[in-house]
C-alpha positions as a Markdown table, in Angstrom:
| # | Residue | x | y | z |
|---|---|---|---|---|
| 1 | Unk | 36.5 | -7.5 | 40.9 |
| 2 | Unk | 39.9 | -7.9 | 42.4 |
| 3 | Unk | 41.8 | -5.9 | 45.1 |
| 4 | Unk | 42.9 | -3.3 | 43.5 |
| 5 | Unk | 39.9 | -2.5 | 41.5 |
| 6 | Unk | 38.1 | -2.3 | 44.8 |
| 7 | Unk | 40.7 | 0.0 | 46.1 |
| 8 | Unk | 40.6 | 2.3 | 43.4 |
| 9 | Unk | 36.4 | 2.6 | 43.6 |
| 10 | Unk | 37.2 | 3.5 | 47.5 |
| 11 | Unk | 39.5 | 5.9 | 46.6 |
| 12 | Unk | 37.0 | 7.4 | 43.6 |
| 13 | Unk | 34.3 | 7.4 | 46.4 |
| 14 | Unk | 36.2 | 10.1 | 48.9 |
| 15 | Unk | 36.0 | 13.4 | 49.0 |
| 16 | Unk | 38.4 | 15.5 | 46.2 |
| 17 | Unk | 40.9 | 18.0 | 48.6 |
| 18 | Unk | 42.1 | 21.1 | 47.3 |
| 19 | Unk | 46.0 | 21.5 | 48.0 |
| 20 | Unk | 46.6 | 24.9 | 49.9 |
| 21 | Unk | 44.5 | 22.2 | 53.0 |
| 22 | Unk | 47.5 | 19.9 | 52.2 |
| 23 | Unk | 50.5 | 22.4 | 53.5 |
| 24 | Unk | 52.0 | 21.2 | 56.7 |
| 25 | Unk | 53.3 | 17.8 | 57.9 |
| 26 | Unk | 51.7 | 14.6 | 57.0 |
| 27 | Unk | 52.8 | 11.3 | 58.7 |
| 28 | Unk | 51.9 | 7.9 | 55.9 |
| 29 | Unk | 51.3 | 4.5 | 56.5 |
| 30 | Unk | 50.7 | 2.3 | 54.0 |
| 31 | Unk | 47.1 | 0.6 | 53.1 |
| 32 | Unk | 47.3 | -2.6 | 52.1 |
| 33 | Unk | 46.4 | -3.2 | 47.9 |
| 34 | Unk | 48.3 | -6.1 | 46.5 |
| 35 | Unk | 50.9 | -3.8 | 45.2 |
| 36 | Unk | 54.5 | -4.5 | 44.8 |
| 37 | Unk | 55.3 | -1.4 | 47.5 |
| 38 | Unk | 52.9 | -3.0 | 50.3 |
| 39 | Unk | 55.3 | -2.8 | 53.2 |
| 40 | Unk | 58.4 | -1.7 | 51.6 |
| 41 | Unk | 57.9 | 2.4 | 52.7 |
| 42 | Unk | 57.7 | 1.4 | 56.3 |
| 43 | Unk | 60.3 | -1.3 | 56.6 |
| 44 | Unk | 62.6 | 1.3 | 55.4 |
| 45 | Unk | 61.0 | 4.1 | 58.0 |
| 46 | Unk | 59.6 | 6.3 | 56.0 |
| 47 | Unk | 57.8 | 8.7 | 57.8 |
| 48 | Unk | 55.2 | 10.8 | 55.5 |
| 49 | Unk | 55.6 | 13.8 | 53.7 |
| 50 | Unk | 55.7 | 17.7 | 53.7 |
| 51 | Unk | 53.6 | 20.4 | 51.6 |
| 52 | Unk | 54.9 | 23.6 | 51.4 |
| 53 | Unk | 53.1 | 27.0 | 50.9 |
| 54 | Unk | 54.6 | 27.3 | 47.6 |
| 55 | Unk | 53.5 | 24.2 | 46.6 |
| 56 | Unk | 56.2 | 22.4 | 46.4 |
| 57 | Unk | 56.6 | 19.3 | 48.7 |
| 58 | Unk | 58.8 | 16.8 | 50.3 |
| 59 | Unk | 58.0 | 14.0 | 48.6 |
| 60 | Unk | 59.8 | 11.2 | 50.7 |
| 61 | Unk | 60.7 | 12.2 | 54.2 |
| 62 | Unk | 62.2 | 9.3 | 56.2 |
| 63 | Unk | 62.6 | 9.3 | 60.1 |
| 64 | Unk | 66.5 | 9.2 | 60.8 |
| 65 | Unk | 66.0 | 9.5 | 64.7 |
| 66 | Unk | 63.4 | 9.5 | 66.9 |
| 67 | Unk | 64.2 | 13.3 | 66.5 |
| 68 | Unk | 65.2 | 14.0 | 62.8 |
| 69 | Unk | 63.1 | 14.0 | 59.8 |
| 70 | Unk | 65.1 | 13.3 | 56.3 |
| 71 | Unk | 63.9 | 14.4 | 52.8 |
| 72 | Unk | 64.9 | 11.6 | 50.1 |
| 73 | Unk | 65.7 | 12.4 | 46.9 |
| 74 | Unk | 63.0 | 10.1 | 44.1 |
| 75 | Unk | 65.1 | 10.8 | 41.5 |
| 76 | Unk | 67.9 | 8.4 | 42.6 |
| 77 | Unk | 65.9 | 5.2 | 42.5 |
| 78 | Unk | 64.7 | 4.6 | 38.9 |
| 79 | Unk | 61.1 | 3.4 | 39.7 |
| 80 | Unk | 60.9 | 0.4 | 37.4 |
| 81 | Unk | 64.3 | -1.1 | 39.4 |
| 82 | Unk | 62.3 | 0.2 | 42.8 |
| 83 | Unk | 59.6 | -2.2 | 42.0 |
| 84 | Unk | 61.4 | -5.5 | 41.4 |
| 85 | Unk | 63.4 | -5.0 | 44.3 |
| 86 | Unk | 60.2 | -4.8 | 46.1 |
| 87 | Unk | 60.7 | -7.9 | 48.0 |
| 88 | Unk | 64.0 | -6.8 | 49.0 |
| 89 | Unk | 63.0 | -3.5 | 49.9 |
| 90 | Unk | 60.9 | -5.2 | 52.6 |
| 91 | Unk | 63.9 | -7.1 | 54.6 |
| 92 | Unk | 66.0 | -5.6 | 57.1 |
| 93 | Unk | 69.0 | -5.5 | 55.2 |
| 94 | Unk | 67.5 | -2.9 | 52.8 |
| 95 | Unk | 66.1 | -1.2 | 56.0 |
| 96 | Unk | 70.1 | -1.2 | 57.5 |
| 97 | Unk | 71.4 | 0.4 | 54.0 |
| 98 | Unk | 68.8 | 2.8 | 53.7 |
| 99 | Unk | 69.8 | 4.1 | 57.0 |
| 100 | Unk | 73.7 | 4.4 | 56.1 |
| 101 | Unk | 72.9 | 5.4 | 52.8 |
| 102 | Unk | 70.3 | 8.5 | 53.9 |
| 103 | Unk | 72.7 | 11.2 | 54.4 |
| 104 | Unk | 74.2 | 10.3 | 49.8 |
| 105 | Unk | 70.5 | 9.9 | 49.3 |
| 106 | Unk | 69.4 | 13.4 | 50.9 |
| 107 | Unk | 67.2 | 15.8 | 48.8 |
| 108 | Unk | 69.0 | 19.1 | 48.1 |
| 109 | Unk | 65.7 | 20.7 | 47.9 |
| 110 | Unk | 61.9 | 20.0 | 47.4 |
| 111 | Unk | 61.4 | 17.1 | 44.8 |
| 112 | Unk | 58.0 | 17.5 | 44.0 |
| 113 | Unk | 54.6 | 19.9 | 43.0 |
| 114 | Unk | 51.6 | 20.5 | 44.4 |
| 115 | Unk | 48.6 | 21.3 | 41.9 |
| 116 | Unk | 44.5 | 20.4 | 41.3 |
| 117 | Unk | 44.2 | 17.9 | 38.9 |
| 118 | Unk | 41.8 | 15.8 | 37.2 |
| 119 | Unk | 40.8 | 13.1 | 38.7 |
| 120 | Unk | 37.8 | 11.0 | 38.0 |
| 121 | Unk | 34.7 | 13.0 | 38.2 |
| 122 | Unk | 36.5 | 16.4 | 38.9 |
| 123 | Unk | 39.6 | 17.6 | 40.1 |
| 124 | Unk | 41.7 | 17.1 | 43.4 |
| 125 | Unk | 45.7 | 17.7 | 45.2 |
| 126 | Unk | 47.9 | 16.2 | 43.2 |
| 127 | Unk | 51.3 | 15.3 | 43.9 |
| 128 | Unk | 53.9 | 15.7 | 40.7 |
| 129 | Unk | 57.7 | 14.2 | 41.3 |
| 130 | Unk | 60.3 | 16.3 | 39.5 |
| 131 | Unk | 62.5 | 13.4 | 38.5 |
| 132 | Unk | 60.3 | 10.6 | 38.4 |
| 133 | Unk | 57.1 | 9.3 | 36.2 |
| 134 | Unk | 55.1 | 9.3 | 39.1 |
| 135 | Unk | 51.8 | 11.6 | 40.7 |
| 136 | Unk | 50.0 | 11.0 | 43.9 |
| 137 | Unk | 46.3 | 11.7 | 44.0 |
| 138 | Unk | 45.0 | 12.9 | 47.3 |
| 139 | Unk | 41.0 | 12.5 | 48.9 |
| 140 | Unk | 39.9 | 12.9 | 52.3 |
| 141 | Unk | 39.2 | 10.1 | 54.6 |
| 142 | Unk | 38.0 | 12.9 | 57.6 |
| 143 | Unk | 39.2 | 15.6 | 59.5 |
| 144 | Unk | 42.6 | 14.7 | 59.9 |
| 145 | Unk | 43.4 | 12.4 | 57.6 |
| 146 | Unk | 43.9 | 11.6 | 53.8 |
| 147 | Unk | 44.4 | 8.7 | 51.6 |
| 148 | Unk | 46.6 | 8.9 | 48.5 |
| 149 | Unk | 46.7 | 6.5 | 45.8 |
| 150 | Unk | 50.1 | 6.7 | 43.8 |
| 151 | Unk | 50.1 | 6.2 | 40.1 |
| 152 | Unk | 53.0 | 5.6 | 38.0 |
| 153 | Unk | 53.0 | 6.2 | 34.6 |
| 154 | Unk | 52.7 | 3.1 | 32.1 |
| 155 | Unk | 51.7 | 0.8 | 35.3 |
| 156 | Unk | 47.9 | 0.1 | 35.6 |
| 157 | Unk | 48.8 | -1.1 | 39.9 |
| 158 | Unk | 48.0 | 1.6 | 42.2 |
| 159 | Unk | 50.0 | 1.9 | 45.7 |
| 160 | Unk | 47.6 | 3.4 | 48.3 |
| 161 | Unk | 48.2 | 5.2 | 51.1 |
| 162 | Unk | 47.2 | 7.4 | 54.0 |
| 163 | Unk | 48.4 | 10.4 | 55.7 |
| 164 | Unk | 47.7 | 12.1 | 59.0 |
| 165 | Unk | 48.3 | 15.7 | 59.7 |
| 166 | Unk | 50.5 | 16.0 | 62.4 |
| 167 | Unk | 51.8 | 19.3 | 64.8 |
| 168 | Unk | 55.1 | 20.0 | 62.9 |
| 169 | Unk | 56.9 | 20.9 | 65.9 |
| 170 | Unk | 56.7 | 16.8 | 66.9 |
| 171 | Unk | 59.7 | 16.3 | 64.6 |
| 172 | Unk | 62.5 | 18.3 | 63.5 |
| 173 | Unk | 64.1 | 18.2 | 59.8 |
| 174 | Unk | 67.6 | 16.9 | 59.3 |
């Protein structure tokens, strides 16, 4: 069984969340997987992502200054490019751009859906990007914290990750 089979039985073992406990602001870090994104998200500083009560969500929020939090727009990377420039994601260079590029790249409004969805044995918050092939599953780790394991359509690797709720008032959108 290799690594990412053994991520995806720890995910299936967790606890399904149901998304109205997902509103707020979630800070992510990435967990390991042998994926082609391991790294890449927190080179370029992103910070996690926001649910909204009308389930829609901030799918990529990046931290601009220790003060400012940035919605991305998905849409603008075409995912299959995203993940062979993977390595290059993870240098500073691409962390450098990013940062000059954030203010182009800015989401004009929430990029993604919130909804219960299958997943394994039963349902659980789900993640839908508007202008991307891509859903993020979400299971509790504990209390405060959840791990998320994105899936991209026609690609059998999963990207894993966790969030932690954090006090929304610690950071202030851009």
């Amino acid at each position: 069984m290799g690594w990412q089979d053994e991520m995806k039985a720890w995910f299936s073992s967790l606890k399904p969340v149901r998304p109205v406990e997902m509103i707020g602001l979630w800070r992510g870090a990435g967990i390991p997987s042998d994926h082609p994104f391991d790294g890449v998200l927190e080179n370029l500083g992103w910070f996690g992502k926001r649910f909204h009560a009308d389930m829609r969500a901030d799918a990529l929020l990046f931290q601009w200054r220790a003060d400012r939090l940035v919605a991305i727009e998905p849409g603008f990377f075409p995912i299959r490019l995203a993940i062979k420039a993977a390595p290059f994601g993870r240098t500073r260079i691409a962390r450098t751009w990013l940062f000059y590029l954030q203010k182009a790249l800015r989401a004009r409004g929430r990029t993604a859906s919130l909804a219960l969805q299958p997943s394994g044995e039963g349902a659980t918050a789900a993640m839908s990007y508007d202008r991307q092939p891509i859903i993020d599953y979400f299971r509790r780790m504990n209390g405060q914290e959840l791990a998320g394991m994105m899936c991209i359509e026609g690609d059998a690797r999963r990207y894993f990750f966790k969030l932690r709720r954090i006090d929304a008032t610690a950071a202030t959108e851009g």
